[in-house]
Structure formats: C-alpha cells, structure tokens
C-alpha positions as CSV (number, residue, x, y, z in Angstrom):
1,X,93.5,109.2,118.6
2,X,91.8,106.7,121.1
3,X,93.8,106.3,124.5
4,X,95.1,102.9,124.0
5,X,96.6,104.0,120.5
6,X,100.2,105.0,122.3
7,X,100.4,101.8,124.6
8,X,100.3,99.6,121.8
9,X,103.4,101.7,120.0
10,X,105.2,101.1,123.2
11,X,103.8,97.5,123.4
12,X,104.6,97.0,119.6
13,X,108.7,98.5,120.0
14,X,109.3,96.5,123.1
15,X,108.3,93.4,121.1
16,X,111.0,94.5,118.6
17,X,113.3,94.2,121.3
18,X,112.6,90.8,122.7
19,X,112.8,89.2,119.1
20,X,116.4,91.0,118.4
21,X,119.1,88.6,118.9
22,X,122.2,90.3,117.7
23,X,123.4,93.8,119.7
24,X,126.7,93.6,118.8
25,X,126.1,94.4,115.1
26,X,128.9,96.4,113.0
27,X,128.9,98.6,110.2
28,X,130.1,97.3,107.3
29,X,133.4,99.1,105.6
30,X,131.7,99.1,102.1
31,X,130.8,103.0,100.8
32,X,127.2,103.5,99.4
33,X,128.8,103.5,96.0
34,X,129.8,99.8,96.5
35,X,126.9,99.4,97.8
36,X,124.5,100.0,95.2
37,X,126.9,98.6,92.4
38,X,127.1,95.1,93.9
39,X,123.1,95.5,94.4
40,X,122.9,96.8,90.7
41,X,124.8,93.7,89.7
42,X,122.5,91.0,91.6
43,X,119.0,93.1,90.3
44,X,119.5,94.6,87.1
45,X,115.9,95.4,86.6
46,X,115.0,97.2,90.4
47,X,114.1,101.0,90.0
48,X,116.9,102.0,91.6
49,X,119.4,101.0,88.8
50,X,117.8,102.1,86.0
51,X,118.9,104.8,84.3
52,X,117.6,107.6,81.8
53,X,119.2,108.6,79.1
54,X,117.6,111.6,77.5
C-alpha cells in the first residue's frame, strides 16, 4: 500500500460530503416486505424477484 493510498480515501469521503445536499433525511415508514413488493411490481424480471419452484 503506497503512502498516498489513505489520503486520497480521506480526500475521496470528504468530497462525498461537499456534494450532499440533504442532512435532514428520514426513514421511510414502509417495512422491507413493502419494500420489495412494490420493487417486485415495477421490475418483474430483476434477480431479486424471481422465484424457484422446485
């Protein structure tokens, strides 16, 4: 690991700061189950929604 390898992980997270605009972000109320159904619903096909019958 070369010397300058952890200032630019410090450099690269402070950058994430400056470019966030919105701190006061909330949860939402909506359970993972609700989640994943309204997600299944939009994208039918994604990996995560398939299911195998065997």
């Amino acid at each position: 690991m070369k010397l300058r390898t952890p200032f630019n992980m410090i450099k690269n997270a402070l950058s994430d700061i400056r470019t966030m605009h919105d701190f006061s972000y909330t949860v939402p109320n909506e359970t993972r189950e609700e989640f994943w159904n309204k997600e299944c619903i939009s994208h039918p096909t994604a990996s995560t929604c398939k299911v195998y019958e065997g």
